[in-house]
N, C-alpha and C positions, 0 to 999 in steps of 0.2 A: 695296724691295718695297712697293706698293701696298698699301691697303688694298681695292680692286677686285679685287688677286686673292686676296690671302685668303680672298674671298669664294666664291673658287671653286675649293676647297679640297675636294677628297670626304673623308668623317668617316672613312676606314681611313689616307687621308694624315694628319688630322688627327691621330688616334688615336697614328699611328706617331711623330711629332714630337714629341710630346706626354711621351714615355718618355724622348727624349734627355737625357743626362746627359754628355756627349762627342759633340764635335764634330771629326773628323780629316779633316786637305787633303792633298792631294799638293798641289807645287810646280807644279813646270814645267808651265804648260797651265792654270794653278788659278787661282794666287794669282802668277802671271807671265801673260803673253799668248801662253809657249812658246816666244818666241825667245830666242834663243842670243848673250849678243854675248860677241865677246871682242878686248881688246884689241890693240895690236901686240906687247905684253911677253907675251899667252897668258893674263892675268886677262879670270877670266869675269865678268860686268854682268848684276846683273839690273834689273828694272825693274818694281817692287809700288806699286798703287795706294791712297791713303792712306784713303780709305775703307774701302777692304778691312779697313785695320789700327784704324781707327777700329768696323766690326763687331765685331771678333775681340775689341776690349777690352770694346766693349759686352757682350755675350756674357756673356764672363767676369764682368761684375760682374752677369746674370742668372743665375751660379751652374751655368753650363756649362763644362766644362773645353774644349781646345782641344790636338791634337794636330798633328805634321805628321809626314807618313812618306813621305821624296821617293827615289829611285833614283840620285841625283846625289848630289856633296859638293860643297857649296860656301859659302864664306868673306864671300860676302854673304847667303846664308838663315842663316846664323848670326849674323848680324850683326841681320839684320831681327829675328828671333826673338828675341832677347835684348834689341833694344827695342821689343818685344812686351810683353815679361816671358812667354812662353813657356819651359816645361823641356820639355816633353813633346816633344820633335824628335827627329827619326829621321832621319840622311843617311847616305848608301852603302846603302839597303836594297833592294837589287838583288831581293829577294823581301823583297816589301810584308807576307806573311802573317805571318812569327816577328815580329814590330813589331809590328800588331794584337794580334795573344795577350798580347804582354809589358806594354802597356797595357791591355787588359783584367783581368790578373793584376796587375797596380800599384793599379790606380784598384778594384779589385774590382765590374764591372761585366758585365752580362750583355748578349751584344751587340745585344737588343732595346731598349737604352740609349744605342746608338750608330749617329752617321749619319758615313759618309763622302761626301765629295765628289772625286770624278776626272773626267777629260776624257779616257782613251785606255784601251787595253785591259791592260795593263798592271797598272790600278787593279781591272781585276774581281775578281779573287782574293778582296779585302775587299770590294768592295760589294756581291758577292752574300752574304757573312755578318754583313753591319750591318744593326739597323733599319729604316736607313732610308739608301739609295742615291742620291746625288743627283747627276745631270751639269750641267757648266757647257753654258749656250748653244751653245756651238760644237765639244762633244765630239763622239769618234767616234758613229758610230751605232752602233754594238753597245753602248758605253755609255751611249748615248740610250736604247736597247733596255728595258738591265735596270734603269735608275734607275726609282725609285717617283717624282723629282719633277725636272725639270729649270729651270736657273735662266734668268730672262731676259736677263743679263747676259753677256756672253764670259767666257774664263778671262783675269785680270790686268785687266779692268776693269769691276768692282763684282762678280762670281758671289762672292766671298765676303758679302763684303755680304749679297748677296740668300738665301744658304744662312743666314747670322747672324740677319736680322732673320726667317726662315720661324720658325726656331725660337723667338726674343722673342715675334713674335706671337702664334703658335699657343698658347704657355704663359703669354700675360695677363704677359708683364713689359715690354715696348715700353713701352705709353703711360707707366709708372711709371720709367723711363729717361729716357725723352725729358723727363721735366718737372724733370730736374737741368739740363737745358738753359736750360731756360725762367723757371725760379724768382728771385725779383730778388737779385742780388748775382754771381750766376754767369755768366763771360764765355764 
């Protein structure tokens, strides 16, 4: 994410961002591109973009938690996730909602504290009851509809990213991140 569009940011998106304290992805569509492979033996592939994963840790040491709540199981998002360092996963939640709740009731937050991000319809359940609703670049339109902010990026290459760095920015911890990059001795 720019620093050109932050700039063009209305102060109720601002506002709303601003609250987050939890950040939750659906998979498939999100933090993949949606497709499906699967081998000749029936193992499923996925294929996650490392920036994505390179956001999600940022994030996290900006002192936002990081959820995922996907409608699938699968033995490579559990793999990604746990080197992640992610607990907060949610697979087979065939109904996205009792996973929002249960995370809300863990982390004890109010869901004016939380944004999800989805790409299908599927995902509306929770994004009409987070904060802050956000669609990847290439969601459906009904979830382009009801997001409060959509990402410039597709789902599985950079919308996490770009969902990670709205929230850095908008909360003044970006530039204070990036300069563990930049500071001499740091590769």
């Amino acid at each position: 994410m720019s620093e050109s569009i932050l700039n063009t940011l209305s102060e109720s998106l601002r506002a709303r961002v601003a609250q987050i304290r939890l950040l939750i992805f659906d998979v498939d569509g999100v933090l993949t591109d949606g497709s499906l492979y699967y081998g000749h033996d029936g193992r499923e592939y996925k294929v996650f973009h490392s920036r994505d994963g390179h956001g999600m840790k940022m994030l996290r040491q900006g002192g936002v938690e990081i959820g995922i709540i996907t409608a699938r199981n699968s033995p490579a998002v559990a793999h990604r996730m746990a080197n992640l360092g992610l607990t907060h996963v949610y697979q087979g939640a065939l109904e996205k909602l009792p996973a929002y709740e249960d995370l809300l009731r863990k982390l004890d937050l109010r869901p004016e504290q939380v944004a999800y991000v989805g790409d299908d319809v599927v995902d509306l359940p929770v994004m009409t009851r987070v904060g802050c609703a956000i669609a990847v670049a290439d969601a459906h339109p009904d979830v382009v509809r009801r997001a409060h902010w959509r990402t410039t990026a597709p789902g599985g290459r950079g919308a996490a990213r770009d969902a990670c760095e709205l929230i850095l920015r908008v909360q003044g911890r970006y530039d204070e991140l990036l300069q563990r990059y930049l500071a001499p001795g740091v590769a």
